[in-house]
The first five atom37 places (N, CA, C, CB, O) and aatype in JSON, in Angstrom:
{
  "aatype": [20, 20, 20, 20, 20, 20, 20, 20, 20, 20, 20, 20, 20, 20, 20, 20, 20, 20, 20, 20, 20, 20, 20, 20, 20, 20, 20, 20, 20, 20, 20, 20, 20, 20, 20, 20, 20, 20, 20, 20, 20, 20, 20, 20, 20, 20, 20, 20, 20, 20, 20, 20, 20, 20, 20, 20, 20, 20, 20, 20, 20, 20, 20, 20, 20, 20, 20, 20, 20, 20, 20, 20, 20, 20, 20, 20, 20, 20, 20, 20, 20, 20, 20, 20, 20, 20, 20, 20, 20, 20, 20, 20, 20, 20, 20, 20, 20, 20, 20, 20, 20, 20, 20, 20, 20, 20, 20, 20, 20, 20, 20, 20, 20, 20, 20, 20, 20, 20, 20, 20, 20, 20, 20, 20],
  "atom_mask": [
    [1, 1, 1, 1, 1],
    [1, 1, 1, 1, 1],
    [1, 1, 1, 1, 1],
    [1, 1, 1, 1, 1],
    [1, 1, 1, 1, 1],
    [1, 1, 1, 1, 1],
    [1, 1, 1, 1, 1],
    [1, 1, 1, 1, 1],
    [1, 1, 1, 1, 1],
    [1, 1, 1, 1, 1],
    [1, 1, 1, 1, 1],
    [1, 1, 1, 1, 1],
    [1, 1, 1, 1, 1],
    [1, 1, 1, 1, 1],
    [1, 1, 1, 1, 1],
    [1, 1, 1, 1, 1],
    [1, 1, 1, 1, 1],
    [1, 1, 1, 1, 1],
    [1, 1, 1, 1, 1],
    [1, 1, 1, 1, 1],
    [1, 1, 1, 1, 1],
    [1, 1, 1, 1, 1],
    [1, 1, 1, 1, 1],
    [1, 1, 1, 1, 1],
    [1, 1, 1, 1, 1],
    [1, 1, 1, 1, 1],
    [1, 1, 1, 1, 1],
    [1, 1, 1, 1, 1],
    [1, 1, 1, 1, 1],
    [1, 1, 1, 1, 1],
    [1, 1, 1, 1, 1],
    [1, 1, 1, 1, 1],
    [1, 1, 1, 1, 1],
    [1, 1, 1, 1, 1],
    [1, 1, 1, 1, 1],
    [1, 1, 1, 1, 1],
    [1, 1, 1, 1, 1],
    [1, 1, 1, 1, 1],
    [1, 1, 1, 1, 1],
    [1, 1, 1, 1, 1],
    [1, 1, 1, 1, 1],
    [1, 1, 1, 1, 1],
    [1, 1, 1, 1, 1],
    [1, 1, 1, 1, 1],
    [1, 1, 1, 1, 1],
    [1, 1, 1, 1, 1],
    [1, 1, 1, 1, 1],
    [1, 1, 1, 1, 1],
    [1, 1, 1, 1, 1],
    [1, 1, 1, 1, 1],
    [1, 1, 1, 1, 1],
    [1, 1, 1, 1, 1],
    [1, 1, 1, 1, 1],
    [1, 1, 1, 1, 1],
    [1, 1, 1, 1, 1],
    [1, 1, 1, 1, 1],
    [1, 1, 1, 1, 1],
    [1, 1, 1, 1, 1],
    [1, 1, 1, 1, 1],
    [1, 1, 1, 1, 1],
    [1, 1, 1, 1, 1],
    [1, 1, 1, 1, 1],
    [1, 1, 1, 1, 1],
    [1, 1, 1, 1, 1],
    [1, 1, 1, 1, 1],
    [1, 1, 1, 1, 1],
    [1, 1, 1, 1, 1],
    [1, 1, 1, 1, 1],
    [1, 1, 1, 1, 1],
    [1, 1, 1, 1, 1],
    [1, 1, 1, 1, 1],
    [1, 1, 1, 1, 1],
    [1, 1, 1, 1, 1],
    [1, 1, 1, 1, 1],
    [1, 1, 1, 1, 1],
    [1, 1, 1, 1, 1],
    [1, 1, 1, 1, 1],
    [1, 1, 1, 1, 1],
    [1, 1, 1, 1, 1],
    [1, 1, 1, 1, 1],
    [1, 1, 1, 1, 1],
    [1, 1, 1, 1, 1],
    [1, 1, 1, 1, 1],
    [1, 1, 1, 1, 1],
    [1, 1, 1, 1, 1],
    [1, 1, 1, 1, 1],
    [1, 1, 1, 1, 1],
    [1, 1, 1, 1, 1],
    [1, 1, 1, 1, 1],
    [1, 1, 1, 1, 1],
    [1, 1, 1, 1, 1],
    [1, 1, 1, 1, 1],
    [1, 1, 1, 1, 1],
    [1, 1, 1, 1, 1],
    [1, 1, 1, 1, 1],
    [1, 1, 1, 1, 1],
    [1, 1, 1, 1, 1],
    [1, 1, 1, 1, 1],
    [1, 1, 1, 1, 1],
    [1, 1, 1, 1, 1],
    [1, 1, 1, 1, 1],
    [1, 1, 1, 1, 1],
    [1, 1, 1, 1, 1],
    [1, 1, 1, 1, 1],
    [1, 1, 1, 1, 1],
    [1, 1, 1, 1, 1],
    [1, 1, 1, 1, 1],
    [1, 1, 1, 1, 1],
    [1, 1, 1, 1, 1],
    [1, 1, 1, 1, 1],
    [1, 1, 1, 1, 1],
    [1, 1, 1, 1, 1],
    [1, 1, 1, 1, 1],
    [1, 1, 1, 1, 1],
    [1, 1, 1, 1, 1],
    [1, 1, 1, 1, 1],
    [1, 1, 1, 1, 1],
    [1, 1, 1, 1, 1],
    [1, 1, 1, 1, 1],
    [1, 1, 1, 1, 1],
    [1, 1, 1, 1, 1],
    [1, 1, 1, 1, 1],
    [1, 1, 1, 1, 1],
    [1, 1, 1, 1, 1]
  ],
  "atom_positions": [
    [[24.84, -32.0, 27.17], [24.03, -32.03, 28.36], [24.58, -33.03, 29.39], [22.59, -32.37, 28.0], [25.03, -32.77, 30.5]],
    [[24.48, -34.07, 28.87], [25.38, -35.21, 29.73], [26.76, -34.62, 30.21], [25.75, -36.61, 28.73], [27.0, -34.54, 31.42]],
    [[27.6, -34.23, 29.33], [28.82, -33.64, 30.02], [28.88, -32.48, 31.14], [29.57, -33.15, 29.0], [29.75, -32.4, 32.01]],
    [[27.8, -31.61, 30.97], [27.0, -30.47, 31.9], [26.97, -31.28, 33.18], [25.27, -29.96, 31.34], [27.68, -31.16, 34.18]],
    [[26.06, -32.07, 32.95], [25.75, -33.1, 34.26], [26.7, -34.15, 34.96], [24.67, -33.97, 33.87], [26.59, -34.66, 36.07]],
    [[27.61, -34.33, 34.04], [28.94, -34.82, 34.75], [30.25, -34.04, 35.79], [29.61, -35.26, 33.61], [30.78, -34.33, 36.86]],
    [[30.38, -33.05, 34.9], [31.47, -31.72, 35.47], [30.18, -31.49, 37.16], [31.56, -29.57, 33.74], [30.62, -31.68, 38.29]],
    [[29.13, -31.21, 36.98], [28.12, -31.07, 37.61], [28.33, -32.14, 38.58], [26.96, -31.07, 36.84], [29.47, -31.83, 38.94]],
    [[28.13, -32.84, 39.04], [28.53, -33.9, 39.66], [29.28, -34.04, 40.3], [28.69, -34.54, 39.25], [29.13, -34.15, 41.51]],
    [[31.02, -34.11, 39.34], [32.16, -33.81, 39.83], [32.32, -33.02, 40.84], [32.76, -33.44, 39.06], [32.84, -33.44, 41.87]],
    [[31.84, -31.63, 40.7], [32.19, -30.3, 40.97], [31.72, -30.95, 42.56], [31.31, -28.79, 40.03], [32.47, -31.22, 43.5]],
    [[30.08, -31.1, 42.48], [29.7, -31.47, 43.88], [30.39, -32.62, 44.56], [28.32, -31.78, 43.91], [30.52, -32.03, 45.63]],
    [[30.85, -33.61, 44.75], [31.15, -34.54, 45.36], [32.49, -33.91, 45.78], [31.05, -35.81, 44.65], [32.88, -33.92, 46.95]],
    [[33.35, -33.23, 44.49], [34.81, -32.55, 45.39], [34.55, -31.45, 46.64], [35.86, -31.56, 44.19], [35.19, -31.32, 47.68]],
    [[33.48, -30.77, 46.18], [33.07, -29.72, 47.38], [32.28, -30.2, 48.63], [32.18, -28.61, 46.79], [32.27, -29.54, 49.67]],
    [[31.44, -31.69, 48.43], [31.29, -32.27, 49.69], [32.76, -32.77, 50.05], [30.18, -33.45, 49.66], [32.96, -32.55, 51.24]],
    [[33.76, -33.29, 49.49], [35.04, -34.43, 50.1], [35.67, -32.89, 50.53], [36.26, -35.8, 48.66], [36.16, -33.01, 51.65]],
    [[35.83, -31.38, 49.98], [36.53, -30.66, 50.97], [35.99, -30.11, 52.34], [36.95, -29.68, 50.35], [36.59, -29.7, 53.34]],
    [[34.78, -30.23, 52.05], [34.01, -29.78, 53.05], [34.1, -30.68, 54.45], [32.63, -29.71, 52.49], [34.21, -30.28, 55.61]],
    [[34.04, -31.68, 54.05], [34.25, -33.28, 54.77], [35.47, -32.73, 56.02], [35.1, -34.86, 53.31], [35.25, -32.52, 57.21]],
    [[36.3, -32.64, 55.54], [38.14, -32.4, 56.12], [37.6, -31.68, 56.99], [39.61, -31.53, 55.13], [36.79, -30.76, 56.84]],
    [[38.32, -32.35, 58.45], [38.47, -31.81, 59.72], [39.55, -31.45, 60.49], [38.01, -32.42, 60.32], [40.39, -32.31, 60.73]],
    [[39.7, -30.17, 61.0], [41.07, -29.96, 61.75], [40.82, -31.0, 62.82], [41.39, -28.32, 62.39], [41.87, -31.64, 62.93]],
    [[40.11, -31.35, 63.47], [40.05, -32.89, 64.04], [41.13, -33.81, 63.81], [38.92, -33.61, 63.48], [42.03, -34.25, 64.52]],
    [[40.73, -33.99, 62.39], [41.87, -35.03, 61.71], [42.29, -35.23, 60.18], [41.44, -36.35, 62.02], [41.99, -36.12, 59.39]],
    [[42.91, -34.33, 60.08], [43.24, -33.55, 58.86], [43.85, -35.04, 58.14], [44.47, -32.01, 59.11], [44.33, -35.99, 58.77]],
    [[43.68, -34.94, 56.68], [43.89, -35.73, 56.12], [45.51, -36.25, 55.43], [42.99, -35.45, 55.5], [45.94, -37.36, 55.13]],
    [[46.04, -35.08, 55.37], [47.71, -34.83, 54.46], [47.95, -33.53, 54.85], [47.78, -34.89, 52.51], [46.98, -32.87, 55.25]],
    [[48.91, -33.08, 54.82], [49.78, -32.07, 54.84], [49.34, -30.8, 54.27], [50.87, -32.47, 54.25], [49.33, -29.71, 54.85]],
    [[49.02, -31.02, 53.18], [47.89, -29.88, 53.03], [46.8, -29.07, 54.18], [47.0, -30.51, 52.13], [46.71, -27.88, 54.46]],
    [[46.13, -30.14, 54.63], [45.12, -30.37, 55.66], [46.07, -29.78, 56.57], [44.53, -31.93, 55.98], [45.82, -28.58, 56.71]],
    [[47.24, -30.24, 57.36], [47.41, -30.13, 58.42], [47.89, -28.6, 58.45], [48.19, -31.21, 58.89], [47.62, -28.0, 59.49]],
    [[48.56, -27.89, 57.46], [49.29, -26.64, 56.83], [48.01, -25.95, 57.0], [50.01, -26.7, 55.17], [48.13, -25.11, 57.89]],
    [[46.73, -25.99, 56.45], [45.15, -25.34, 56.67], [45.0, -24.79, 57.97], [43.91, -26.45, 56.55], [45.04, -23.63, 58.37]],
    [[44.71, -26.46, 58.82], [44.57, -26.14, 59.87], [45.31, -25.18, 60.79], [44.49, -27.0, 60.19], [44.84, -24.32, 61.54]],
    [[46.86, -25.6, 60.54], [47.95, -24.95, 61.58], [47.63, -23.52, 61.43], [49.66, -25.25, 61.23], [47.64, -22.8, 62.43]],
    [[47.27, -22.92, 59.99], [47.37, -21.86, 59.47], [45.91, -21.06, 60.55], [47.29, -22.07, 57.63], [46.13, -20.07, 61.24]],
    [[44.81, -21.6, 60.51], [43.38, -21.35, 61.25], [44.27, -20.78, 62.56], [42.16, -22.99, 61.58], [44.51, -19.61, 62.89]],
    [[44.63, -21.92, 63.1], [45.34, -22.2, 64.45], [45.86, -20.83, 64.85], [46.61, -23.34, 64.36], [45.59, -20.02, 65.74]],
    [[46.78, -20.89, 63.78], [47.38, -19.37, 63.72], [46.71, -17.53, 64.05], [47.72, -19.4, 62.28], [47.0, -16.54, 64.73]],
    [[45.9, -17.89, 63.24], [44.88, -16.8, 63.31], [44.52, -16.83, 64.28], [43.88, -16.72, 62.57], [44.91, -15.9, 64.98]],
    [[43.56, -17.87, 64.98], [42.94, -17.6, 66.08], [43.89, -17.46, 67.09], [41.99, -18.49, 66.35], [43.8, -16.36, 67.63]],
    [[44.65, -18.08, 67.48], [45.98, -17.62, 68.27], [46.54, -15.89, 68.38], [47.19, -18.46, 67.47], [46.78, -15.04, 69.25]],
    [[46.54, -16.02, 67.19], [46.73, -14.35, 67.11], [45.81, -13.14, 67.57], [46.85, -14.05, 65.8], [46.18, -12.08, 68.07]],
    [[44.49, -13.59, 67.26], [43.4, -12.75, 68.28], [43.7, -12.93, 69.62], [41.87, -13.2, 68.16], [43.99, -11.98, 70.35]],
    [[43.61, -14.54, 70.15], [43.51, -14.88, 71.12], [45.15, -14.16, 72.24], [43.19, -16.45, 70.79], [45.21, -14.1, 73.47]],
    [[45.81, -13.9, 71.63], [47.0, -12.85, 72.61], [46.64, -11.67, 72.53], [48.59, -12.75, 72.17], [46.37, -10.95, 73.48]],
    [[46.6, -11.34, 71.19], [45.92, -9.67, 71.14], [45.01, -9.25, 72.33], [44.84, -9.45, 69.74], [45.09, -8.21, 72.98]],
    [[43.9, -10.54, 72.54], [42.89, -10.4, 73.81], [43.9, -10.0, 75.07], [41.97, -12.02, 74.18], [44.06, -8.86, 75.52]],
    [[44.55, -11.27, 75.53], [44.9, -11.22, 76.49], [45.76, -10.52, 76.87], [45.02, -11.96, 76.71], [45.95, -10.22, 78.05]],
    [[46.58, -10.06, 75.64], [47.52, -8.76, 75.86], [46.38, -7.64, 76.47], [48.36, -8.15, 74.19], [46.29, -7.59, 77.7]],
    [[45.79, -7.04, 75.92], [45.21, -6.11, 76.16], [44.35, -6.45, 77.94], [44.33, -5.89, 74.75], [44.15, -5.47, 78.66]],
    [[44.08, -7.35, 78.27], [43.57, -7.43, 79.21], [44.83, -7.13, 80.41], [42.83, -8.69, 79.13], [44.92, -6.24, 81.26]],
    [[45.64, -8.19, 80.11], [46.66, -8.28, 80.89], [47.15, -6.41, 81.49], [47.86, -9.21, 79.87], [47.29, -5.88, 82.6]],
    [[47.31, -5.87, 79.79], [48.11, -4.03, 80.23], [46.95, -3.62, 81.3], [48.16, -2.41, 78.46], [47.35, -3.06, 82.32]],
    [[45.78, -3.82, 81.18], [44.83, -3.17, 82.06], [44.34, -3.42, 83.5], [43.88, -3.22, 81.46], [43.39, -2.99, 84.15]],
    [[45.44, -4.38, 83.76], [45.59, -4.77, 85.19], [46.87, -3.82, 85.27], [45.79, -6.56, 85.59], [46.98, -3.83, 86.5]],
    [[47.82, -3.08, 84.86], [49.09, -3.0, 85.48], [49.06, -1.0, 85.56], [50.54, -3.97, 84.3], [48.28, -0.17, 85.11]],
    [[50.03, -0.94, 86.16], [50.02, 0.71, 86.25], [51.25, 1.27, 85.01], [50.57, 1.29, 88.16], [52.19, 0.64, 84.51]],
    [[51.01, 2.0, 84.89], [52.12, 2.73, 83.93], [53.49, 1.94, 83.4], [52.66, 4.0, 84.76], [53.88, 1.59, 82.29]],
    [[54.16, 1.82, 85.09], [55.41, 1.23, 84.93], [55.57, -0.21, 85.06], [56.2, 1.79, 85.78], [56.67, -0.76, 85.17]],
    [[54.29, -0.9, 85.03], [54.27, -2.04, 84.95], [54.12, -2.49, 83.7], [53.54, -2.44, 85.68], [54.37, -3.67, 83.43]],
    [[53.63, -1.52, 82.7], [53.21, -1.38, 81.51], [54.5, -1.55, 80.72], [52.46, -0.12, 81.32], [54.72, -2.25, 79.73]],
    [[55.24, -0.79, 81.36], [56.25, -0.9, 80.75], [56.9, -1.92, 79.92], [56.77, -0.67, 81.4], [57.1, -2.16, 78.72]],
    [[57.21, -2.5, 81.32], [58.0, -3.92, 81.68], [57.54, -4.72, 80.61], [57.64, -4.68, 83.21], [58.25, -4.94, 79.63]],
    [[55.66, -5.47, 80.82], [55.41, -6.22, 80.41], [55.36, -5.83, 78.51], [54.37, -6.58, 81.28], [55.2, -6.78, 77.74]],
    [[55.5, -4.66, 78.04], [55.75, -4.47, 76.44], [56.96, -4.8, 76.52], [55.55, -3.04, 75.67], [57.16, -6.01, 76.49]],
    [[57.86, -4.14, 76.61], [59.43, -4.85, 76.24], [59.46, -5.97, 76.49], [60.65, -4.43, 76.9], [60.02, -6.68, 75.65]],
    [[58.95, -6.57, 77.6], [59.17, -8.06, 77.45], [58.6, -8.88, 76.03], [58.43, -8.68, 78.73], [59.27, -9.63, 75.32]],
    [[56.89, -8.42, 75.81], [56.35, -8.69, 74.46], [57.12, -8.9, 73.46], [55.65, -7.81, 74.04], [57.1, -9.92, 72.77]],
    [[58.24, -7.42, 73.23], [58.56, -7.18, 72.1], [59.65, -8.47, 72.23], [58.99, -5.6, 71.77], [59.5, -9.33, 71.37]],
    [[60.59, -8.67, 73.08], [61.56, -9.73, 72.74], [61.08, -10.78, 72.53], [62.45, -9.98, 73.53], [61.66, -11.61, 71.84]],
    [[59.6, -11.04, 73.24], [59.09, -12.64, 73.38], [58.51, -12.47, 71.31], [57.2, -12.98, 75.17], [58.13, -13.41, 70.61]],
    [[58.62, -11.38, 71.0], [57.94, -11.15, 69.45], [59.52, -11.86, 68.71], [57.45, -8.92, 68.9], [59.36, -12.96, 68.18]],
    [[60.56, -11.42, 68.68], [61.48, -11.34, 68.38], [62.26, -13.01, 68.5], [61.87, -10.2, 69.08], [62.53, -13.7, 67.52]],
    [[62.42, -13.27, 69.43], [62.31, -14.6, 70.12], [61.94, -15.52, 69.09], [61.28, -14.64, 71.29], [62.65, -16.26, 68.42]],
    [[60.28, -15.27, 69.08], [59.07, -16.19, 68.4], [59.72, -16.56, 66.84], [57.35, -15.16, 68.24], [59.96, -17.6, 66.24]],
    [[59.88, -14.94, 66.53], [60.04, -14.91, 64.86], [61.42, -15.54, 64.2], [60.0, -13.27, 64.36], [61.58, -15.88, 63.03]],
    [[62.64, -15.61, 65.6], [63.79, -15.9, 65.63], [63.66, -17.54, 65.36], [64.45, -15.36, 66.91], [64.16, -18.22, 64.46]],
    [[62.98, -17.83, 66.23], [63.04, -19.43, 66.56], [62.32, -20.03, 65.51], [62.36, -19.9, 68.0], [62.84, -20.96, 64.89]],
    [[60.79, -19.46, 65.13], [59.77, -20.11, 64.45], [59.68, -19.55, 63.0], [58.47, -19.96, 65.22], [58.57, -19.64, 62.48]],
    [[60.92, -18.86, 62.08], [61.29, -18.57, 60.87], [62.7, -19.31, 60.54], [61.32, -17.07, 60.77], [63.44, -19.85, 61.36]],
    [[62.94, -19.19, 58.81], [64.02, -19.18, 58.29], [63.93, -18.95, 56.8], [64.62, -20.26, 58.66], [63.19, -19.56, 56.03]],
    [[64.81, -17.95, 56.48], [64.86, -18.1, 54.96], [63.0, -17.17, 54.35], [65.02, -20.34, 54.56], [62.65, -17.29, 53.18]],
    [[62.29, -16.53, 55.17], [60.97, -16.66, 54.71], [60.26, -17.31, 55.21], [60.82, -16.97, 53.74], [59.09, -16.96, 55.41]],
    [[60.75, -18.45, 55.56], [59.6, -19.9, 55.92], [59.09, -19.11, 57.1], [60.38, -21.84, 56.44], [59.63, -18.1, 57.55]],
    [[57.73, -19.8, 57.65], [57.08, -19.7, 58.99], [57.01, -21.44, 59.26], [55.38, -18.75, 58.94], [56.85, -22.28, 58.37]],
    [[57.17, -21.68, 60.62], [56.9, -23.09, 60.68], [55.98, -22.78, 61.96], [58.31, -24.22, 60.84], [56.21, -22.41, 63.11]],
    [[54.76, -23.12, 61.2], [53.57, -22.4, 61.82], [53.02, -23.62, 63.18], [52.19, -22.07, 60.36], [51.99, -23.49, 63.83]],
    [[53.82, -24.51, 63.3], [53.47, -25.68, 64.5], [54.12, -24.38, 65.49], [54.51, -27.72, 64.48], [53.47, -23.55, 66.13]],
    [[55.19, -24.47, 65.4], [56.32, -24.05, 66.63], [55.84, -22.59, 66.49], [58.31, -24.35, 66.31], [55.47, -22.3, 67.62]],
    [[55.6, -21.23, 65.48], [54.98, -20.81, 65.93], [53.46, -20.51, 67.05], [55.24, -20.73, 65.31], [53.41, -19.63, 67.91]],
    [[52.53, -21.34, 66.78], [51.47, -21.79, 67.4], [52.17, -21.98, 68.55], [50.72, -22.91, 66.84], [52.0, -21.16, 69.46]],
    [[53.1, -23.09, 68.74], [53.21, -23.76, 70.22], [53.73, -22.41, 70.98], [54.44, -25.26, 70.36], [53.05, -22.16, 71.98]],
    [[54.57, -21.68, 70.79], [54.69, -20.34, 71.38], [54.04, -19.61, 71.95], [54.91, -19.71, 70.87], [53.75, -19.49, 73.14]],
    [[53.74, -18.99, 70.9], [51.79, -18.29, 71.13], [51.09, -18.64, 72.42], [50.5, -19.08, 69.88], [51.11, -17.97, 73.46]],
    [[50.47, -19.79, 72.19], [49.7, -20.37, 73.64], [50.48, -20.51, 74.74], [49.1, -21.78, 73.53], [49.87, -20.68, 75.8]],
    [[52.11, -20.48, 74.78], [52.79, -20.69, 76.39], [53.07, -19.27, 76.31], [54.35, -21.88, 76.73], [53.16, -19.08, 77.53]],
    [[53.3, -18.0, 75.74], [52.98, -16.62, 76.18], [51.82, -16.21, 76.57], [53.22, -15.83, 75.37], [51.68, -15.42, 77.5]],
    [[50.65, -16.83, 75.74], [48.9, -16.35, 76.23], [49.26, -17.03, 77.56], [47.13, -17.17, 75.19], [49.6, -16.13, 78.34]],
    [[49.34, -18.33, 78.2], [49.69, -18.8, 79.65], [50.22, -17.82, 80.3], [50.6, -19.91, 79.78], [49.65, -17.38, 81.3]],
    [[51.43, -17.3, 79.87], [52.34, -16.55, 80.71], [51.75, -14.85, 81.45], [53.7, -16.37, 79.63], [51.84, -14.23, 82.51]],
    [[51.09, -14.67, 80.0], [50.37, -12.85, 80.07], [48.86, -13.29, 80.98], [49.81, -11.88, 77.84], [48.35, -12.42, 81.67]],
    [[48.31, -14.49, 80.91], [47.44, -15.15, 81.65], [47.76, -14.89, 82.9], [47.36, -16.44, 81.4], [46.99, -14.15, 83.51]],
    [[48.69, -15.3, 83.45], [48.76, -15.65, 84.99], [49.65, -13.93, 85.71], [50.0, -17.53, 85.22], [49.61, -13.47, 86.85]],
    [[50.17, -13.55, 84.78], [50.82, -12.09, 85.35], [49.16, -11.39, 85.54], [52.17, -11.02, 83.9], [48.94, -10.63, 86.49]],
    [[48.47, -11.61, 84.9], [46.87, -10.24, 84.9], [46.17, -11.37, 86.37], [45.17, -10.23, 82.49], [45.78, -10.88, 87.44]],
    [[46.16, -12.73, 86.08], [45.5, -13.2, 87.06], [46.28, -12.91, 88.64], [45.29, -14.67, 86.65], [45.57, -12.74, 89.63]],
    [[47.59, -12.88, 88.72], [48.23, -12.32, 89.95], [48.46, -10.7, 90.24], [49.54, -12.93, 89.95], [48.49, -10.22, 91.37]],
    [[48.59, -10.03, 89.14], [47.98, -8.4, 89.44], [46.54, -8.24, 90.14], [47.78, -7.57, 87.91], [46.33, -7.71, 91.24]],
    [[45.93, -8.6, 89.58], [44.69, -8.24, 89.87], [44.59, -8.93, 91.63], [43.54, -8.91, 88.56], [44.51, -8.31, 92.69]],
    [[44.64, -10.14, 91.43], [44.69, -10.82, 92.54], [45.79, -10.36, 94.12], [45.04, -12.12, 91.88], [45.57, -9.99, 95.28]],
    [[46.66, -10.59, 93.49], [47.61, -10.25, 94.97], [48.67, -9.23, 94.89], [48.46, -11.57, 95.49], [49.29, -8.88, 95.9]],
    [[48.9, -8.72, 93.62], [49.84, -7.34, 93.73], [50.39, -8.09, 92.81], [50.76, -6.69, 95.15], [50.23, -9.31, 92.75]],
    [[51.34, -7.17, 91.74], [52.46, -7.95, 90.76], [54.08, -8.27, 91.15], [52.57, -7.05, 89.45], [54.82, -7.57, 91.84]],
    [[54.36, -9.42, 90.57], [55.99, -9.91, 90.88], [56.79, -9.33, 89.83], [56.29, -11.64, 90.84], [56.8, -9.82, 88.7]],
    [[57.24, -8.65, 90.04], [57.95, -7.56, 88.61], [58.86, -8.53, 87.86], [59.15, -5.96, 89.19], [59.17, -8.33, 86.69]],
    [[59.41, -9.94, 88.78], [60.01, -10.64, 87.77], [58.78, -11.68, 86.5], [61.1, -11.64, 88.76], [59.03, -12.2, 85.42]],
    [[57.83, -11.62, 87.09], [56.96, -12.13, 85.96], [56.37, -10.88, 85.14], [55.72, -13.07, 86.58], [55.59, -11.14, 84.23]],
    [[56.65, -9.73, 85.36], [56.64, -8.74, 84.29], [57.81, -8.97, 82.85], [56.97, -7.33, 85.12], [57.6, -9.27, 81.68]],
    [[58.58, -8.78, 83.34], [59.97, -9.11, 83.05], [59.9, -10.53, 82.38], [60.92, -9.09, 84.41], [60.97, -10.59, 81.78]],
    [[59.18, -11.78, 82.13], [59.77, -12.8, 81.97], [59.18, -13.07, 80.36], [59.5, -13.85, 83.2], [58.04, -12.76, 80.04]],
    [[59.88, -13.52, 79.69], [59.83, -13.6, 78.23], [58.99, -15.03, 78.07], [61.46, -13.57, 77.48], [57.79, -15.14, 77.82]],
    [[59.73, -15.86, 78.24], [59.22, -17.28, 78.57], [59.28, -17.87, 79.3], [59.38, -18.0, 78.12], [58.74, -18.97, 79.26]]
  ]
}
């Protein structure tokens, strides 16, 4: 019974100390690998969004442009932010968010004042 109530114990205080850990301020490498990993994900919706917003400002052949550009800025990403298997999910991340910027401001100047076909065109 006592040992019941010990493991018991245990169990809780480790599941409050993981619960505790904040991408705030991650504790070790572990922590920070968690977080980056979150980071990741939501990053990954978060272009998916803006991709899709972005194509729906442009006409056909603007459509174009700005996928091939995607695909190299994909290529690019995986070039720079892999090796061997590895993902080095910082420098991925940091990518990510200066393309969401980039597909950001091409939909905010379509819509707005007509498009610059060289910011269709621009990878990074």
């Amino acid at each position: 019974m006592i040992k019941s109530l010990l493991v018991g114990a245990l169990l809780a205080m480790a599941s409050a100390s993981a619960s505790a850990m904040s991408c705030d301020n991650p504790r070790n490498a572990y922590d920070r690998t968690y977080c980056a990993s979150l980071k990741m994900v939501q990053s990954d919706q978060d272009i998916n969004d803006q991709y899709k917003k972005t194509m729906s400002a442009l006409n056909p052949e603007q459509k174009k442009k700005v996928k091939a550009a995607q695909i190299q800025w994909i290529k690019n990403r995986d070039s720079a932010c892999s090796n061997d298997g590895l993902l080095y999910l910082d420098c991925a991340n940091e990518k990510t968010e200066a393309r969401i910027v980039i597909l950001k401001a091409v939909e905010r100047e379509c819509r707005a004042a007509g498009c610059d076909d060289a910011k269709l065109s621009q990878v990074e």
